[in-house]
C-alpha positions as CSV (number, residue, x, y, z in Angstrom):
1,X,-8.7,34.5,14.6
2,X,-7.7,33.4,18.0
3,X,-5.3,35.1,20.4
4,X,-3.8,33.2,22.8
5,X,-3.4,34.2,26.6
6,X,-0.9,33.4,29.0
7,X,-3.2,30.6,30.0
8,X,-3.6,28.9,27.3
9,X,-0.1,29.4,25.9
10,X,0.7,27.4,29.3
11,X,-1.4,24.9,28.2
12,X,0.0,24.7,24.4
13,X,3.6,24.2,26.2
14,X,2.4,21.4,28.4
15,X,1.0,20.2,25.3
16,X,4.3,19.8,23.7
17,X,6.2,19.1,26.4
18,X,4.1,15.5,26.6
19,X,4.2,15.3,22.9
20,X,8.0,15.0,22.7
21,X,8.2,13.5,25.8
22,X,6.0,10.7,23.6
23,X,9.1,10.0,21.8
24,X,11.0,8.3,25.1
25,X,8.3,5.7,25.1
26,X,7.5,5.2,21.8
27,X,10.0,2.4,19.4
28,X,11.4,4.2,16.7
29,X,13.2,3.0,13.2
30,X,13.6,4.1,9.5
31,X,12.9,0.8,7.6
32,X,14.0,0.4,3.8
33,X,10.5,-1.2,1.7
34,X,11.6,-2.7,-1.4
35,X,9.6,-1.5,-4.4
36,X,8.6,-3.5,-7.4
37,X,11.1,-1.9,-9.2
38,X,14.9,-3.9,-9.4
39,X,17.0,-2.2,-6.8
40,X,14.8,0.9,-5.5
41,X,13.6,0.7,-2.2
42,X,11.8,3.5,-0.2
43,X,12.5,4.9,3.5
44,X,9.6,4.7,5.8
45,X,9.5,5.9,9.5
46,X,7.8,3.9,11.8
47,X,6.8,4.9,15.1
48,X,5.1,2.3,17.3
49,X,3.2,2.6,20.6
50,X,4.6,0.4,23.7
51,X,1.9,-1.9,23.6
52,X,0.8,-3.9,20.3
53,X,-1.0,-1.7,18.1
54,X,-3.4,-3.5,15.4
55,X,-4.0,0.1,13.4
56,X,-1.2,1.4,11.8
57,X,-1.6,5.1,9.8
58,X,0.6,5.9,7.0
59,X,0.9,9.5,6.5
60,X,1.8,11.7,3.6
61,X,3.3,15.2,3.2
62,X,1.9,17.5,0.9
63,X,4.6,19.6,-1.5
64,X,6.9,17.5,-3.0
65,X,6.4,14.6,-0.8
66,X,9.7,14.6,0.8
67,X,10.3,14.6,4.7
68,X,13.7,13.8,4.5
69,X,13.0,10.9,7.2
70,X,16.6,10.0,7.8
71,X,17.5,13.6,8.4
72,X,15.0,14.5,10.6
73,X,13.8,11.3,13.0
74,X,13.2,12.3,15.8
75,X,12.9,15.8,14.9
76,X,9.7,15.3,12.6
77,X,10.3,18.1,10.6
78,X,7.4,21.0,10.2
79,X,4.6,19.3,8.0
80,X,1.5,18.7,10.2
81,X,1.2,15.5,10.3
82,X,4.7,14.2,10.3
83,X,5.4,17.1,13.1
84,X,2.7,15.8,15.3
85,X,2.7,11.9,14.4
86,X,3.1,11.1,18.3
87,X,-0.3,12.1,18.7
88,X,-1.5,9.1,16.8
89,X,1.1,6.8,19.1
90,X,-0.6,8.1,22.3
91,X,-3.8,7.1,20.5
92,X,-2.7,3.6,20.3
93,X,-2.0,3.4,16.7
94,X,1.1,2.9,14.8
95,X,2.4,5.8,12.8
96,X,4.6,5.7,9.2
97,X,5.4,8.3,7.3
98,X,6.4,7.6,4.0
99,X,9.4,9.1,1.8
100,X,10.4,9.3,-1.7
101,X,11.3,6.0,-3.4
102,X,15.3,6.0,-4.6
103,X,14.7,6.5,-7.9
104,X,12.8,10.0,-7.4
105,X,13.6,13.1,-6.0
106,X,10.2,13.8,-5.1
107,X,6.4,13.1,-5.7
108,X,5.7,15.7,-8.0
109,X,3.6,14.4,-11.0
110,X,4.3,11.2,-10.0
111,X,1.3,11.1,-7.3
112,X,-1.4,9.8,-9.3
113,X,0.7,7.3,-10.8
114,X,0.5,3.6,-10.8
115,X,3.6,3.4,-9.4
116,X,3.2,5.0,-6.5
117,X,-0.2,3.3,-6.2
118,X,2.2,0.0,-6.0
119,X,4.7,1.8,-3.6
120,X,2.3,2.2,-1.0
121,X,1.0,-1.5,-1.3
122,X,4.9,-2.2,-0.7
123,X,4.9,-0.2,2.4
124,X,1.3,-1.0,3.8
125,X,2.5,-4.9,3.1
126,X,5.4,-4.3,5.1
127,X,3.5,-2.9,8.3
128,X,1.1,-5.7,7.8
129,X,4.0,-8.0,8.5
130,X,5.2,-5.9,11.3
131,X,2.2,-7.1,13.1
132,X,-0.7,-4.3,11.8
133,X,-4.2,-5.6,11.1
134,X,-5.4,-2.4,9.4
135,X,-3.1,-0.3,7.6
136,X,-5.2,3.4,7.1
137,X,-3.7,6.0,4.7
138,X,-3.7,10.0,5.7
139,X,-2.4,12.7,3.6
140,X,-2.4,16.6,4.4
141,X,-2.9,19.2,1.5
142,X,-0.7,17.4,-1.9
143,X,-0.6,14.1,0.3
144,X,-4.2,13.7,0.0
145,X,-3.5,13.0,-3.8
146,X,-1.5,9.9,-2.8
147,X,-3.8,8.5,-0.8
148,X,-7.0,9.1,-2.7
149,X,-4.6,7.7,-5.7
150,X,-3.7,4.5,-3.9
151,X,-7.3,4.0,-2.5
152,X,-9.0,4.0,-6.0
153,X,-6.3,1.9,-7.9
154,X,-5.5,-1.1,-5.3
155,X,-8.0,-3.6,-5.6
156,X,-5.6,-6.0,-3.8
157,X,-3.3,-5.0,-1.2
158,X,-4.7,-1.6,-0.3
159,X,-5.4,0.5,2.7
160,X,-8.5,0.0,4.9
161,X,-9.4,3.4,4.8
162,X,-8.1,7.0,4.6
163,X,-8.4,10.6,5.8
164,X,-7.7,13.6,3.2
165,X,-6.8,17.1,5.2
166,X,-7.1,20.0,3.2
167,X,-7.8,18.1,-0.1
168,X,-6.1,19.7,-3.2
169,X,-8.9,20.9,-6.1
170,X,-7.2,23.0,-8.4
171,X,-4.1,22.2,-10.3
172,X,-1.0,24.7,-10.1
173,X,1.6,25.7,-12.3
174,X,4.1,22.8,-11.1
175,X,1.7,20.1,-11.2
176,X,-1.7,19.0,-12.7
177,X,-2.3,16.3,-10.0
178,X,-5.3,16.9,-7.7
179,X,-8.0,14.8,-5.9
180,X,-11.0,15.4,-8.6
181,X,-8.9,13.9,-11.2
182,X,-8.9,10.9,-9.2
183,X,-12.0,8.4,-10.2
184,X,-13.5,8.7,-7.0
185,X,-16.3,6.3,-7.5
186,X,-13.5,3.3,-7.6
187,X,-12.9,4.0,-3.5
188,X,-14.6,1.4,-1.9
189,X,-12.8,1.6,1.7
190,X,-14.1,4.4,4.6
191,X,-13.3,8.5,3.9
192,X,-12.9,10.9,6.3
193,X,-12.8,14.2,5.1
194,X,-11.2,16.9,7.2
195,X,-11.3,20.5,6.3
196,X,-11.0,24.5,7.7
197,X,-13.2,26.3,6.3
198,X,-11.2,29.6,7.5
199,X,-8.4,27.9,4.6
200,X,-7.2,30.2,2.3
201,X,-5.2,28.5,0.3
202,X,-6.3,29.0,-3.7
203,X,-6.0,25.2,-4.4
204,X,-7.7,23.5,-1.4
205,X,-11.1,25.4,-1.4
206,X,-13.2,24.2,2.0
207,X,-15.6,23.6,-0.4
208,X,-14.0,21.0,-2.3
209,X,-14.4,18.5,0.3
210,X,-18.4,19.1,-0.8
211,X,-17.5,18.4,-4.0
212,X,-15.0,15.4,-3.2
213,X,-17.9,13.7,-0.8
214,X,-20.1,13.8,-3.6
215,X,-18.2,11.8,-6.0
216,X,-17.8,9.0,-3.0
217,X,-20.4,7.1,-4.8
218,X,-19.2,3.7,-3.6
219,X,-17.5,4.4,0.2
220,X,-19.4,2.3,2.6
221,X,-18.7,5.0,5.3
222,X,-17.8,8.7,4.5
223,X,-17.6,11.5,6.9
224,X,-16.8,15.4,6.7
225,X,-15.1,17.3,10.0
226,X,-14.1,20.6,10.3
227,X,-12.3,22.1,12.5
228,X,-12.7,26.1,12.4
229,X,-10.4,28.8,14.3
230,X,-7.1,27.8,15.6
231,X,-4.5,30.1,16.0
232,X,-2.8,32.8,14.2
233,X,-1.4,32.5,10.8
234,X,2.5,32.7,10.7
235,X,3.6,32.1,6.7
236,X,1.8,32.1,3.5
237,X,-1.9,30.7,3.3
238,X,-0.7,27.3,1.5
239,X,1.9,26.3,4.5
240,X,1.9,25.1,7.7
241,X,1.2,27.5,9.7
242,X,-1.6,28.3,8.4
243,X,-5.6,27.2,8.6
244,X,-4.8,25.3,5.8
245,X,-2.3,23.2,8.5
246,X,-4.8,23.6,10.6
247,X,-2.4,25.7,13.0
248,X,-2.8,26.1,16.8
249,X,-5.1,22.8,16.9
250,X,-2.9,20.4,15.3
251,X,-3.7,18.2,18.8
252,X,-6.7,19.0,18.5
253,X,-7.4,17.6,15.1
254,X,-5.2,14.2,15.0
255,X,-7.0,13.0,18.1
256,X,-10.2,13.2,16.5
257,X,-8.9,11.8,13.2
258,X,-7.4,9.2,15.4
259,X,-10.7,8.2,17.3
260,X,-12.8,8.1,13.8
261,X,-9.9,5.8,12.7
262,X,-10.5,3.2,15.6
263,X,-14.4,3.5,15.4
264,X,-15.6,4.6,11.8
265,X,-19.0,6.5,11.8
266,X,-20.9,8.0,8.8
């Protein structure tokens, strides 16, 4: 467990101060991605750097899938990656969060669907045309079950690669979706695996990612980080603020996903 001192809560504080000073450079806009389906479209965030950025990153909540992006643009809301998506802007990438489609309330059993394989081809089709060259998927904790999903089912159409944070195992009492279920061995874009092995949430074992890597059998470039310590737990060990959020090195973390993303390395 880490501690932090007046020093580096300083530090922290400057960090944040440039993160949300990010947002005054960056172009900002909610855009509405049809869907195959007649008449349902999806909201998807889009923050773009001030020079033309040729990566985009398409991230994904975990829980029920819903950031609410409407409600909180600008704000970012508290999930890891949605909270901290200016990170991947200062790295030069574009960064998308997606939301729900209309037709759903949320994601739940609906993540391993076909459907929402076809979603996310909507929505990487629609950065594509917004100038990206690579469209990469990342999903934290439940969100790692979209991507993985969309990864192994589009042949056409799909991302060039994604990252899985905290990778859910083991199936819960709301839902049965998780990673494993996923056939694996149809992924044939670059994996990067991120983990904490000081995560104590029941369903995302560190050791999964072991497990996960394993049944990579056709990724032409896999890779497993982790990223131990960080700060202090504040809420339950399934949330945010928690090692499984990676908490206290959030910064930390998306830079080094962001680097891998620009130059992938086994």
């Amino acid at each position: 467990m880490l501690i932090l001192n007046k020093g580096m809560k300083r530090a922290a504080l400057a960090v944040a101060g440039v993160l949300a000073a990010s947002t005054a450079w960056a172009d900002e806009d909610i855009i509405a991605v049809p869907t195959s389906r007649p008449g349902v479209t999806e909201p998807v965030l889009v923050v773009t750097p001030p020079q033309p950025a040729e990566i985009a990153v398409l991230l994904f909540v975990g829980k029920n899938g819903t950031p609410d992006v409407a409600k909180h643009a600008g704000g970012r809301g508290i999930n890891t990656l949605y909270h901290n998506m200016d990170v991947f802007v200062r790295e030069g990438l574009t960064a998308a969060v997606l939301d729900v489609p209309s037709d759903r309330s949320s994601l739940l059993n609906y993540r391993t669907s076909a459907d929402h394989a076809d979603d996310i081809a909507q929505a990487i089709a629609a950065l594509k045309q917004r100038g990206a060259k690579q469209v990469w998927l990342a999903g934290i904790s439940m969100g790692t079950v979209s991507a993985a999903n969309a990864a192994a089912r589009l042949k056409t159409g799909g991302p060039d690669g994604i990252v899985l944070l905290s990778s859910i195992l083991l199936s819960t009492r709301d839902t049965w979706e998780t990673v494993p279920i996923i056939p694996l061995d149809a992924i044939t874009v670059p994996v990067l695996l991120v983990r904490n092995p000081s995560d104590g949430c029941k369903v995302s074992p560190p050791y999964g990612a072991d497990r996960i890597m394993s049944g990579l059998e056709h990724a032409p470039i896999k890779r497993l980080m982790e990223f131990n310590g960080g700060g202090a737990s504040q809420a339950g060990p399934c949330e945010v603020a928690s090692s499984h959020g990676f908490i206290g090195q959030e910064e930390t973390v998306l830079t080094a996903i962001a680097g891998w993303i620009k130059t992938p390395q086994p």
